[in-house]
C-alpha positions as CSV (number, residue, x, y, z in Angstrom):
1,X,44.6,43.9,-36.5
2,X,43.5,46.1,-33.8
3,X,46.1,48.2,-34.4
4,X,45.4,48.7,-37.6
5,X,42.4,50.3,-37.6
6,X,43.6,52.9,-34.7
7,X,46.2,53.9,-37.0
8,X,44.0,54.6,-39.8
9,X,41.0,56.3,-37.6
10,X,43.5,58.6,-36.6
11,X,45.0,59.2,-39.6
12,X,41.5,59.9,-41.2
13,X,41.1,62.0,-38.0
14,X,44.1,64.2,-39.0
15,X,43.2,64.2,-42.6
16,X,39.6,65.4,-41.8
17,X,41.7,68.3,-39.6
18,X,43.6,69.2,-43.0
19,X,40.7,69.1,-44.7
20,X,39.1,71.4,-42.3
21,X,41.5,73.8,-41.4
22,X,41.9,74.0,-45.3
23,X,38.0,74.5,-45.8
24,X,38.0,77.3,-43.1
25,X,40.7,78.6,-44.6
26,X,39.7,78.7,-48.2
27,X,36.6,80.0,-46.8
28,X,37.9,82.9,-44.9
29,X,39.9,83.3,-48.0
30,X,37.3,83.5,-50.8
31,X,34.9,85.1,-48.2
32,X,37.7,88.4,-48.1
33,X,38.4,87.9,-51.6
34,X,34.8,88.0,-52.1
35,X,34.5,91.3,-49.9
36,X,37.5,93.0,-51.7
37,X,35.6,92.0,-54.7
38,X,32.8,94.2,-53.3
39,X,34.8,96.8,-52.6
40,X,36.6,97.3,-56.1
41,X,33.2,97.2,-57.4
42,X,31.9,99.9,-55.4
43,X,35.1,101.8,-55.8
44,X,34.6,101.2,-59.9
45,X,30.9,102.4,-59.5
46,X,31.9,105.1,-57.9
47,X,34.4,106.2,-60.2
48,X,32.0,105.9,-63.1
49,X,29.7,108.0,-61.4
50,X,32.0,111.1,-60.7
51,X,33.2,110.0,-64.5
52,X,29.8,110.3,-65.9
53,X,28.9,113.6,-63.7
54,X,32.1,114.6,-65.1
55,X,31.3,114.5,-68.6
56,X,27.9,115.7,-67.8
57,X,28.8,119.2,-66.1
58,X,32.0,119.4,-69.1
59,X,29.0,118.9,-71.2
60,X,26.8,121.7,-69.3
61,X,29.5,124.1,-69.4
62,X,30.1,123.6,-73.4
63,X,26.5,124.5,-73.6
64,X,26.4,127.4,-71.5
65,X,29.7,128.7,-73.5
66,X,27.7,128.4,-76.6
67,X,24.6,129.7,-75.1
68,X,27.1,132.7,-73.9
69,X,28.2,133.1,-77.5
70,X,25.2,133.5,-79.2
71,X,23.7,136.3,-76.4
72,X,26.7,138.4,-77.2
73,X,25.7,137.9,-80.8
74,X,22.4,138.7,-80.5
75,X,23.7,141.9,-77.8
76,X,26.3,142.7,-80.8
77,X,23.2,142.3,-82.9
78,X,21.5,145.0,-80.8
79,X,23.9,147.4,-80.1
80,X,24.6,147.2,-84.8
81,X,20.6,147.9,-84.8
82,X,20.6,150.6,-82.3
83,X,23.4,152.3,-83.4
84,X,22.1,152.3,-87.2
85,X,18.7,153.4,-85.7
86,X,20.5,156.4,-83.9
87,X,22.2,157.3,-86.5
88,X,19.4,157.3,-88.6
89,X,17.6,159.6,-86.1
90,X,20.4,162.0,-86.5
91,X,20.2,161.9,-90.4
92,X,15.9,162.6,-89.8
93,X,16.8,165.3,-87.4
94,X,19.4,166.9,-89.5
95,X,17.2,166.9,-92.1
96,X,13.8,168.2,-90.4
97,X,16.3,171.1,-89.3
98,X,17.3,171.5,-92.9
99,X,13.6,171.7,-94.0
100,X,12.3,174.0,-90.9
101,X,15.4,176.4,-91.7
102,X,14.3,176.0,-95.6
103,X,10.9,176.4,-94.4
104,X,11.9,179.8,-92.5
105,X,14.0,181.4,-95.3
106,X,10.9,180.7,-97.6
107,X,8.5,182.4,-95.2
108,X,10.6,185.2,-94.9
109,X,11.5,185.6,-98.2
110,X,7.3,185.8,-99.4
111,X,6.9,187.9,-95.9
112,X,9.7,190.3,-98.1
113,X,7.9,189.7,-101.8
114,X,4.9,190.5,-100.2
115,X,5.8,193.7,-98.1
116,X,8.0,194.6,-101.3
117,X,4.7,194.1,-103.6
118,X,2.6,196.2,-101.0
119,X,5.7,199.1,-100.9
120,X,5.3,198.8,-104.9
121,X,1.6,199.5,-104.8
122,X,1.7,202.1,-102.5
123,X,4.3,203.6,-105.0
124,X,1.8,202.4,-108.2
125,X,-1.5,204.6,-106.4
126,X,1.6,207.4,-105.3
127,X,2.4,207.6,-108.8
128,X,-1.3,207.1,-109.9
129,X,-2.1,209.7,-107.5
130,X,0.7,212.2,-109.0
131,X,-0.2,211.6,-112.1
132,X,-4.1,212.5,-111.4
133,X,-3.3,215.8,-109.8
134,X,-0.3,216.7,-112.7
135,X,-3.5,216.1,-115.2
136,X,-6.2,218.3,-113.1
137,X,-3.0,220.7,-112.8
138,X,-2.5,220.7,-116.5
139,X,-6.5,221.0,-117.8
140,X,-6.3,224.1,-114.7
């Protein structure tokens, strides 16, 4: 009988070496497994990270375009208003002009009536004057 239990002591010895080798095996294994795991995850994060900054600057640049759109509205805007403005400036200046030349031609024209009226009296007390001395010259 003595036998027998050296047979099965070492047999349980070599099982519990099995069992331990497999342990420290499955261990190490799930341990890296575990670590790659990590990894991946980290990788993943990362990726969703440059993902979402991604999308945030796509998203920063689409604004920006449509900011950029509606200054060269409000510059094409501008420039429309300024222009109209100018041109209305022209049209005010053209038309002062017209009026100051008006005004001019008018101021000549009396200057002319009235140097023409005061050539016409001088004529009228001429005459008036001719007239006198023909009478006197007559009742002489």
């Amino acid at each position: 009988m003595a036998k027998k239990k050296k047979i099965t002591k070492s047999r349980n010895k070599s099982n519990l070496s099995k069992i331990a080798s497999f342990t420290a095996q499955s261990i190490s294994s799930a341990y890296s497994s575990y670590k790659k795991q990590q990894e991946q995850k980290k990788v993943e994060e990362i990726k969703l990270r440059k993902l979402e900054e991604n999308n945030k600057l796509i998203k920063e640049k689409k604004e920006l375009k449509i900011r950029e759109d509606q200054f060269k509205k409000d510059i094409d805007k501008l420039k429309s208003k300024e222009e109209y403005l100018k041109n209305k400036e022209r049209e005010l200046k053209s038309k002062d002009e017209k009026l100051k030349n008006e005004n001019e031609r008018l101021i000549r024209k009396e200057e002319d009536q009235n140097l023409f009226n005061k050539e016409l009296r001088s004529k009228e007390k001429e005459l008036k004057l001719r007239e006198e001395e023909q009478n006197r010259k007559d009742i002489d």
